[in-house]
VEXDREN-514930 format. One record per residue (C-alpha): x negated, y negated, z negated; residue in three letters. Coordinates in steps of 0.02 Angstrom, whole numbers, padded with zeros to 5 digits, always signed. Each point is the difference from the previous one (the first is absolute). Layout:
VEXDREN-514930
XYZALA ...
end
This chain:
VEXDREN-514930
-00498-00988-00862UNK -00156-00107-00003UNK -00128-00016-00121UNK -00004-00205-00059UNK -00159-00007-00093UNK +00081-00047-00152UNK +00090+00153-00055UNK +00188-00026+00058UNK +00028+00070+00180UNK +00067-00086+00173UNK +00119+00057+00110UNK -00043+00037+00157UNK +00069-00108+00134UNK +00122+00084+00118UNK -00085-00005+00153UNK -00164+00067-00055UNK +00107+00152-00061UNK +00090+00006+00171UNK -00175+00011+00068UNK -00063+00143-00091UNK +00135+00090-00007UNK +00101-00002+00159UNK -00079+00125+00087UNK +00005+00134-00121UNK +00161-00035-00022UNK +00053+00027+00176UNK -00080+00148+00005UNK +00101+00061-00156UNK +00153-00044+00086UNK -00046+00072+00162UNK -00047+00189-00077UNK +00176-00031-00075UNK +00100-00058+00126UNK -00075+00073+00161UNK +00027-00138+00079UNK -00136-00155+00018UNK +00158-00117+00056UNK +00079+00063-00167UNK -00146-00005-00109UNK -00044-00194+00043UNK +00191-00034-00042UNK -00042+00072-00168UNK -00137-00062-00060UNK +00054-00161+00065UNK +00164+00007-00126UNK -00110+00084-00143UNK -00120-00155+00028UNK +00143-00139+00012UNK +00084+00085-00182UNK -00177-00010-00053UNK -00023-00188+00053UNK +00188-00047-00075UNK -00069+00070-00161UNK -00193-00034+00011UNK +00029-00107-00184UNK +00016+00172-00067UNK -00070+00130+00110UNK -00167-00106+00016UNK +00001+00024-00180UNK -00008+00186+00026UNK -00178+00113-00042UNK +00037+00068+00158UNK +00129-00099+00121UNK -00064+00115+00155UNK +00088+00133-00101UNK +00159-00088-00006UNK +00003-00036+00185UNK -00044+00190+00028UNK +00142+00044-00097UNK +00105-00105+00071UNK -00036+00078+00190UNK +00032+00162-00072UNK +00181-00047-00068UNK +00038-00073+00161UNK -00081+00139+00112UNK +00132+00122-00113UNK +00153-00108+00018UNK -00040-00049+00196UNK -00011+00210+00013UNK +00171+00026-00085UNK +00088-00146+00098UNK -00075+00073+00161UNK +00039+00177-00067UNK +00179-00050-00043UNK +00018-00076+00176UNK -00017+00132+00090UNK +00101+00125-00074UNK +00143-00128+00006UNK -00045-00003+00193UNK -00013+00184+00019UNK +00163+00017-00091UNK +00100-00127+00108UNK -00088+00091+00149UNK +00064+00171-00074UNK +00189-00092-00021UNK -00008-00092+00191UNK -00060+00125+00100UNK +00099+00033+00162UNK -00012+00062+00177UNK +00001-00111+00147UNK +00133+00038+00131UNK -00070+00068+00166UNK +00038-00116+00142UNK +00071+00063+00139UNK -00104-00031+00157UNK +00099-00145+00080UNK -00005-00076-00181UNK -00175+00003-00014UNK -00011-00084+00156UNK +00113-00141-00038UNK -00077-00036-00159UNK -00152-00012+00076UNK +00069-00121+00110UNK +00079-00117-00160UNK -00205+00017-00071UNK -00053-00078+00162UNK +00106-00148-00023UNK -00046-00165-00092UNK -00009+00020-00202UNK +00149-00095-00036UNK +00101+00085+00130UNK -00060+00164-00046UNK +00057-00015-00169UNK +00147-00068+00044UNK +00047+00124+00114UNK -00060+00127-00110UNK +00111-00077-00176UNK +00142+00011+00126UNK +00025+00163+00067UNK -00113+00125-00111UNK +00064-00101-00175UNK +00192-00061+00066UNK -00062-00153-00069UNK +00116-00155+00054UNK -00084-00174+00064UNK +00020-00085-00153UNK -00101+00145-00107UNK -00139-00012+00130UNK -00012-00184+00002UNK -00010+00037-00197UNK -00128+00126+00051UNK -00111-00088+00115UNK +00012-00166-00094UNK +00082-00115+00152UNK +00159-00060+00019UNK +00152+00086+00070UNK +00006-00060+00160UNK -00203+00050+00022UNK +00047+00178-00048UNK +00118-00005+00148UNK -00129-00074+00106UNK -00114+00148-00030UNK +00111+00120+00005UNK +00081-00049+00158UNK -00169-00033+00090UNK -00046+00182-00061UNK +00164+00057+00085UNK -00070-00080+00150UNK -00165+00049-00007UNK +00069+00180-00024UNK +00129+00013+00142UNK -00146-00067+00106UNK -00112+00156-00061UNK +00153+00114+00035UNK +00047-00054+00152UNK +00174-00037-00067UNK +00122-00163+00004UNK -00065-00146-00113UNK +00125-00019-00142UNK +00096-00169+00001UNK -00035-00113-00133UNK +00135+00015-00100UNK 
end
């Protein structure tokens, strides 16, 4: 609020508010949030709510207040979303948890083999014999066409045998 000389008093534009008060602000949100990446992000929103309403808020004894108050609701719901997100992740965790199978020696080694091949063949390969997945579910997979899921996966075949020193697999 600024004095006018003549007894009624001005708003304050925006921006000379923004000014003034933006650094305080942040710092508000930061000894909130704990975060200076999060604390910009909120007193950026608490600033745009107070620009949307700056008819009324500019109107306020005290808009600083308003925006402070504003950071502080949003610092308490960002903690409870963040709160609530990671129980529901440590709860899935909790439900998912299994053991990976040891490999046998010979297994390890071929898989390591399939990771040495190109991507698309070692996915292929991979959605083929560790997931029993037919051609059409890896094209589906990969995102190609049929007959490009057979490319790869015959070409990793290949590529494979090679490796092994076994017989290359006919094309069919």
């Amino acid at each position: 609020m600024v004095p006018t000389g003549t007894g009624k008093v001005a708003v304050e534009a925006f921006e000379s508010f923004y000014s003034r008060e933006y650094r305080k602000v942040v710092a508000l949100a930061y000894a909130l949030s704990g975060s200076r990446i999060g604390a910009e992000d909120l007193a950026q929103e608490a600033f745009i709510a107070a620009h949307q309403r700056w008819d009324h808020v500019g109107e306020y004894e005290n808009p600083g207040a308003w925006v402070r108050r504003v950071v502080a609701n949003m610092a308490i719901s960002a903690f409870r979303r963040k709160k609530a997100e990671r129980k529901a992740i440590e709860r899935l965790a909790n439900q998912t948890r299994f053991t990976l199978p040891e490999l046998e020696p010979e297994d390890q080694h071929f898989w390591a083999l399939v990771r040495e091949l190109p991507g698309r063949q070692t996915q292929a390969i991979t959605l083929f014999y560790l997931e029993d997945r037919s051609v059409l579910e890896i094209a589906e997979i990969l995102g190609c066409s049929e007959a490009t899921a057979k490319v790869h996966l015959f070409r990793g075949r290949q590529a494979l045998a090679a490796r092994l020193g076994l017989e290359a697999p006919d094309e069919s």
